[in-house]
C-alpha positions as CSV (number, residue, x, y, z in Angstrom):
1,X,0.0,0.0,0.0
2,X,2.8,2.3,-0.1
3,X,2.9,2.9,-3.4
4,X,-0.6,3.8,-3.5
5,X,-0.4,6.2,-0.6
6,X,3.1,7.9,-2.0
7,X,2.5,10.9,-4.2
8,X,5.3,10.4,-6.3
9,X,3.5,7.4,-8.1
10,X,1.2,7.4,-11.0
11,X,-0.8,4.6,-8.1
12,X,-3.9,6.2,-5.5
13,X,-3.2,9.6,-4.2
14,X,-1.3,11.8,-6.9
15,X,-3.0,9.7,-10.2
16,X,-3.9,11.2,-13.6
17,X,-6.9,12.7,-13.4
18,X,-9.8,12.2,-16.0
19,X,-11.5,14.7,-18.1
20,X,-13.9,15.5,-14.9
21,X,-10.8,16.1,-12.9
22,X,-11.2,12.8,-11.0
23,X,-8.9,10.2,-9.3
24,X,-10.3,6.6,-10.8
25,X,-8.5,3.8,-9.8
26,X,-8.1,0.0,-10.9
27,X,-6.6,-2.9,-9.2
28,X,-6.2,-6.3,-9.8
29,X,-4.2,-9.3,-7.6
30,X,-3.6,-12.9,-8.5
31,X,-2.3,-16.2,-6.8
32,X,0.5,-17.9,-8.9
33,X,-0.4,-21.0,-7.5
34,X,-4.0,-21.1,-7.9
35,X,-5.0,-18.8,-10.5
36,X,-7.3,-17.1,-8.7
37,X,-7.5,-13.1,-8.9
38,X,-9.7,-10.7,-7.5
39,X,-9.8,-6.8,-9.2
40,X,-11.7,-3.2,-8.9
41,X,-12.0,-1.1,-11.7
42,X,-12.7,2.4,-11.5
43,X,-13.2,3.3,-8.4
44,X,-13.6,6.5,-7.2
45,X,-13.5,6.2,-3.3
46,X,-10.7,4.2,-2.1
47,X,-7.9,5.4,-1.1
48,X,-5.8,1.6,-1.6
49,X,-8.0,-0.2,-3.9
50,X,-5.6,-3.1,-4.3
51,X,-7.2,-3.8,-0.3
52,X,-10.5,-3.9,-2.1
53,X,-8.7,-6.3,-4.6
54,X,-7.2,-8.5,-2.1
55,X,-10.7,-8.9,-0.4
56,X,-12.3,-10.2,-3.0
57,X,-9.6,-12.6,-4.3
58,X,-10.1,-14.1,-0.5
59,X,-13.9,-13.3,0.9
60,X,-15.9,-13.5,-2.6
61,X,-16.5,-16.0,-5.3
62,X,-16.4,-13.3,-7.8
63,X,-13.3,-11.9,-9.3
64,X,-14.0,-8.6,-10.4
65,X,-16.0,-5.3,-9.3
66,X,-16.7,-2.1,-10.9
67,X,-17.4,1.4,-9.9
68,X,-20.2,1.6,-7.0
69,X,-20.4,-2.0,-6.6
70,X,-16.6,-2.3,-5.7
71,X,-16.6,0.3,-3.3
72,X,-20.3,-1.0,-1.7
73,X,-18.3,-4.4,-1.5
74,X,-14.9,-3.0,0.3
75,X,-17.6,-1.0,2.4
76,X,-19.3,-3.7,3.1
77,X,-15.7,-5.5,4.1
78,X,-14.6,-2.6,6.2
79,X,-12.2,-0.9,4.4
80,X,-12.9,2.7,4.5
81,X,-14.6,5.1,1.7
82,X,-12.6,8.5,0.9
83,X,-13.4,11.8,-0.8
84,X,-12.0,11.6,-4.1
85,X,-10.8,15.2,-3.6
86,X,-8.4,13.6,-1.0
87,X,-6.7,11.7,-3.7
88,X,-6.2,14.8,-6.0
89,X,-3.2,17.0,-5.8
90,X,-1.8,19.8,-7.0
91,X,0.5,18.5,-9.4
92,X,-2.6,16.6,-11.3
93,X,-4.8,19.4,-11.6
94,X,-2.1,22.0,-13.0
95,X,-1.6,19.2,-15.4
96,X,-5.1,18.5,-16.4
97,X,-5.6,22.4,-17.0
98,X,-2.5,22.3,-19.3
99,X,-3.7,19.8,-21.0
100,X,-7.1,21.2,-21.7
101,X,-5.1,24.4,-22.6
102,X,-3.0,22.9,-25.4
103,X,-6.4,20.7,-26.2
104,X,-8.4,23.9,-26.7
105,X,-5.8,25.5,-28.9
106,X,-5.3,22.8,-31.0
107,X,-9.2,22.3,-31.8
108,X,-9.8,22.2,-35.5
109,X,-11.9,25.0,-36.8
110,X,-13.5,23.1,-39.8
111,X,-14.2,18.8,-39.9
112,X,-11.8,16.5,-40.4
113,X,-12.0,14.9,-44.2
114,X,-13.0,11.3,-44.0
115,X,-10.7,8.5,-43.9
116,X,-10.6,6.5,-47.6
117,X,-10.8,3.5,-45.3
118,X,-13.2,1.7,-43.7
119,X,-13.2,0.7,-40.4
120,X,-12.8,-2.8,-40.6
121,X,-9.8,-1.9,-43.1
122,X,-8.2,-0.2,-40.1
123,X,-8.8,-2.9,-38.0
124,X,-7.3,-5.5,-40.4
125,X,-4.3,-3.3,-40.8
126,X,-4.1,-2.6,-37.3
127,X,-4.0,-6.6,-36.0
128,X,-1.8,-8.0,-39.4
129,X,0.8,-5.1,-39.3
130,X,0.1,-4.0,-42.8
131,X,0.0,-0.5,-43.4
132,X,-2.8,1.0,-45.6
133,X,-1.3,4.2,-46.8
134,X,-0.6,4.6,-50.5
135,X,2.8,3.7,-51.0
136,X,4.9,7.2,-52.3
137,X,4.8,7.1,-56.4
138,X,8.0,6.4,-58.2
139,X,9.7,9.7,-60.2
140,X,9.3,9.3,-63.6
């Protein structure tokens, strides 16, 4: 849990925040020898969800819980609820309001033009490796 409750880390207190400004938080745990795992997935209100994570690989026959219903389980399993605001610092928000910044100035003022290719094209290319941009022209 010390990584989750040190600021320096990317891990609990002092994450990325999302678009809303938000600490969510995901954490998963698995026995080697059995296989068994137990995970949370954005959470919102726990300050060390890998507890959470660690309380259902051993108390539930589930494996994973999301959002409300993972922190209603580790209530539930007494481990404590926080403010999200406790888990935002500083250092997060300046960087989500630079990001915004350089978001908002980069905004296009007119639509993108359309792709020549599909989707499923892009998905193809994307999972065999092949590239689907026109190969340069030779000089002539």
């Amino acid at each position: 849990m010390g990584l989750e409750d040190d600021e320096t880390f990317d891990a609990g207190r002092g994450s990325f925040l999302n678009r809303d400004g938000k600490v969510q938080l995901d954490a998963f745990i698995m026995e080697g020898a059995t296989l068994r795992g137990g995970g949370v997935g954005g959470v919102e209100r726990l300050r060390n969800p890998i507890r959470a994570a660690r309380k259902i690989l051993s108390e539930s026959p589930h494996v994973y819980f999301v959002a409300e219903g993972a922190e209603r389980f580790a209530a539930e399993h007494g481990i404590p609820l926080c403010d999200n605001k406790d888990l935002v610092i500083p250092r997060e928000v300046e960087r989500l309001r630079a990001f915004q910044a350089q978001a908002a100035d980069k905004r296009p003022t007119c639509s993108r033009p359309q792709s020549r290719t599909t989707p499923s094209a892009r998905l193809r290319s994307m999972a065999t490796g092949i590239s689907l941009r026109p190969r340069p022209r030779a000089a002539r």
